[in-house]
Structure formats: structure tokens, C-alpha cells
C-alpha positions as CSV (number, residue, x, y, z in Angstrom):
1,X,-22.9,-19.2,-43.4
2,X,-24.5,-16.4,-45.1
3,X,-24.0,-14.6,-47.9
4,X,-25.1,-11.1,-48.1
5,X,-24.8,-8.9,-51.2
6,X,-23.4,-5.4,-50.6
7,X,-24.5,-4.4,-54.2
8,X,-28.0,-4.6,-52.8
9,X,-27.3,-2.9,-49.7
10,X,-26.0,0.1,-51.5
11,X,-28.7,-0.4,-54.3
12,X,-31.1,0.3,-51.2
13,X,-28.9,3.0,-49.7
14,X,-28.9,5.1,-52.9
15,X,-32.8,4.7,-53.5
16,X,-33.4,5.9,-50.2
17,X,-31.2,9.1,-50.1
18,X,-32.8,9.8,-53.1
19,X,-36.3,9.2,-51.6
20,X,-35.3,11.5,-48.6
21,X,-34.3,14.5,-51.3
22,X,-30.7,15.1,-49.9
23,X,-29.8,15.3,-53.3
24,X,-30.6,14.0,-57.1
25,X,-27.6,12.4,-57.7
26,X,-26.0,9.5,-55.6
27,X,-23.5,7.5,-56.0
28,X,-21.7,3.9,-54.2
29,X,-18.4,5.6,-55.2
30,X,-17.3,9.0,-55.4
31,X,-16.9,10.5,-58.8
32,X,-13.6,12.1,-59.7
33,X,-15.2,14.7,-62.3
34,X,-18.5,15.9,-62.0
35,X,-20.4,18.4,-64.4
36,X,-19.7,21.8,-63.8
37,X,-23.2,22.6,-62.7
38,X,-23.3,20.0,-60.1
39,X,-23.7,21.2,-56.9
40,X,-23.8,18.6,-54.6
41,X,-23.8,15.3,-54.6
42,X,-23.8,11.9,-51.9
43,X,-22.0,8.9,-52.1
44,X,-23.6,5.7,-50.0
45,X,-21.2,2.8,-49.6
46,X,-20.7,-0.3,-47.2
47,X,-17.7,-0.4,-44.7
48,X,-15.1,-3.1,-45.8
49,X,-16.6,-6.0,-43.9
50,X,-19.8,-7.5,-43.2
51,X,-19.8,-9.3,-40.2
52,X,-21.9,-12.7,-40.2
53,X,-23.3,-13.3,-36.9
54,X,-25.3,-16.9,-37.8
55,X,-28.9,-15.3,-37.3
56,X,-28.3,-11.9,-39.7
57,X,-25.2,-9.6,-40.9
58,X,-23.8,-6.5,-39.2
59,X,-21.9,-3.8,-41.3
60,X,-20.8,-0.1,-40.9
61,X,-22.2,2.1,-44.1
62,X,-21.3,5.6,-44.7
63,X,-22.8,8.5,-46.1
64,X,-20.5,11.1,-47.6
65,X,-22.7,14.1,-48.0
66,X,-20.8,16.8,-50.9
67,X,-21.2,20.0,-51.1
68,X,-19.3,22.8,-53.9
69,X,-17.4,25.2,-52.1
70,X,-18.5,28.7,-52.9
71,X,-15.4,31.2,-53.7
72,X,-12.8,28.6,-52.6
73,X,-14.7,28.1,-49.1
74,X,-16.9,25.4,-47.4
75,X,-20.7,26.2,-48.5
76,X,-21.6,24.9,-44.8
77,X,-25.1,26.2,-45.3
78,X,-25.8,23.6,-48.4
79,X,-24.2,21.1,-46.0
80,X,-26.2,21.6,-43.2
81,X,-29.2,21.9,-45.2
82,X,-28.2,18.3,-46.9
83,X,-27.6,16.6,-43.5
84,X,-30.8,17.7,-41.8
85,X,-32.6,16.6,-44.7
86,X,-31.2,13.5,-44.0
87,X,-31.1,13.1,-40.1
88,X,-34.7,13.9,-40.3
89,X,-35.4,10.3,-41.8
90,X,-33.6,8.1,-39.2
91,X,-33.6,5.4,-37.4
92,X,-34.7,3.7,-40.5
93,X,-35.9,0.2,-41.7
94,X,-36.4,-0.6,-44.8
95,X,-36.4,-3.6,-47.6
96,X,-35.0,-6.0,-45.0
97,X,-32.2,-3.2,-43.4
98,X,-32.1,-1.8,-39.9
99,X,-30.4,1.8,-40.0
100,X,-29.1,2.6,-37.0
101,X,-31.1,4.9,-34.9
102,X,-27.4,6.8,-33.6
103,X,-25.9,8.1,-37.0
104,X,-22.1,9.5,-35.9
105,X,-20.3,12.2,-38.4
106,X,-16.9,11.2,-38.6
107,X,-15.9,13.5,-40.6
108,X,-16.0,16.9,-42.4
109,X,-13.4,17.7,-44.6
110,X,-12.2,19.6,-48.3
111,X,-11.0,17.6,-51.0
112,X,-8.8,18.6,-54.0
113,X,-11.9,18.6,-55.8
114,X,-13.7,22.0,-55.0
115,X,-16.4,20.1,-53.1
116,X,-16.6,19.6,-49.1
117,X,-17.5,16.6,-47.5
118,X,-19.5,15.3,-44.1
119,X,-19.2,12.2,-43.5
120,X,-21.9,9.9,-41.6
121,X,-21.0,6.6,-40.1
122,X,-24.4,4.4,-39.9
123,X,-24.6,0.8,-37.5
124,X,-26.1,-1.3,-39.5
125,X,-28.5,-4.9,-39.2
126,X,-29.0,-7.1,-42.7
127,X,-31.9,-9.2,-42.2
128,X,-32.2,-10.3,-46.1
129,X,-29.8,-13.5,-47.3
130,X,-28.2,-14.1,-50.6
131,X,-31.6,-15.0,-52.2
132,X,-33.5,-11.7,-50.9
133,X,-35.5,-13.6,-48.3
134,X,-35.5,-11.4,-45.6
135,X,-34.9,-13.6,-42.0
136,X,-38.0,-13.7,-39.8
137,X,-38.2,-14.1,-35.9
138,X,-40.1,-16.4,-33.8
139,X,-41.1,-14.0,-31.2
């Protein structure tokens, strides 16, 4: 059985976003206060199980892109803005990782927080054991 490390899975996740310039700060959990002067903001976190299939790990990962509503409403424009930015990079592969070439939004929604949220579901491969090796085919 292997063990696969969601730390570094999301360690990976948030270097990436930040690579792709969806936004400067990103999280693996979503922040209950942010500075006033934040504007957006993503949070990159693993689904609640990784699935070992003998030969390399399967998970679910989400993206929760933020955005500050403007005068009480959605800022869909920032939004948009933020998820092209980040559709642009994909499928990806990276440090072991197979993103999912079919990103699905499951979700867009206000929270009691000012902010607005999309919501990316990503199909994920982990080719990297506990120790970092990354697993290697014969073909």
C-alpha cells in the first residue's frame, strides 16, 4: 500500500496557482478574515479521500477561486478574469501530478463573508510515493 502526502499535493497546488497569476495569495484552507484590501484570493485543497489504486493514487482536488463583491454584489468580471487565467494552464502535469485535462465548476456561490466563490473540481493522478519518488512505467 502506498502512502501519499496530501500536504505535498496541496504544497504543489498552491505553487502553481501562484505560477499561473490567478492571484498572490493562496491558501489549503479558506481564511475566515482577510485584510481589508484583499481582493481576491484562492484556496487549493484535496478532496477527503485518496484513492490507492496499487500502481499510483487517484483524488478529487478543488479550486475555490474568491472574488470581493463590489457594492454588496458578485464582481463576476474579477471572477471571470481569475478563472480564465486559470483554465488557460490546463491539462497540467507537474512534480509528479496529472491535472486533469476536464476541470468541472461545481459551484459559484456568496458567502457571509463579502467575497464570491467558483468552485473547480479537478480529476486527479498521484504518481509520487511517500518518499517523493515519483512512479515510472515500463512502456
Amino acid at each position: 500500500m502506498n502512502k501519499y502526502d496530501i500536504t505535498r499535493l496541496e504544497q504543489t497546488l498552491r505553487r502553481v496557482i501562484s505560477e499561473m497569476g490567478v492571484s498572490r495569495k493562496v491558501f489549503s484552507v479558506r481564511p475566515y478574515s482577510v485584510p481589508e484590501s484583499m481582493d481576491d484570493f484562492v484556496v487549493a485543497r484535496v478532496g477527503s479521500d485518496v484513492t490507492d489504486t496499487g500502481c499510483y493514487g487517484y483524488c478529487r482536488v478543488y479550486i475555490s477561486l474568491f472574488a470581493k463583491n463590489v457594492d454588496g454584489l458578485k464582481n463576476g468580471a474579477k471572477l471571470s478574469s481569475m478563472y480564465q487565467k486559470f483554465m488557460s494552464r490546463f491539462p497540467q502535469s507537474i512534480d509528479g501530478y496529472e491535472f486533469g485535462n476536464t476541470p468541472t465548476v461545481v459551484g459559484d456561490k456568496g458567502d457571509d463573508f463579502n467575497f464570491h466563490s467558483r468552485v473547480i473540481k479537478i480529476e486527479t493522478i498521484i504518481k509520487v510515493n511517500q518518499n517523493g519518488n515519483t512512479y515510472r512505467s515500463n512502456a
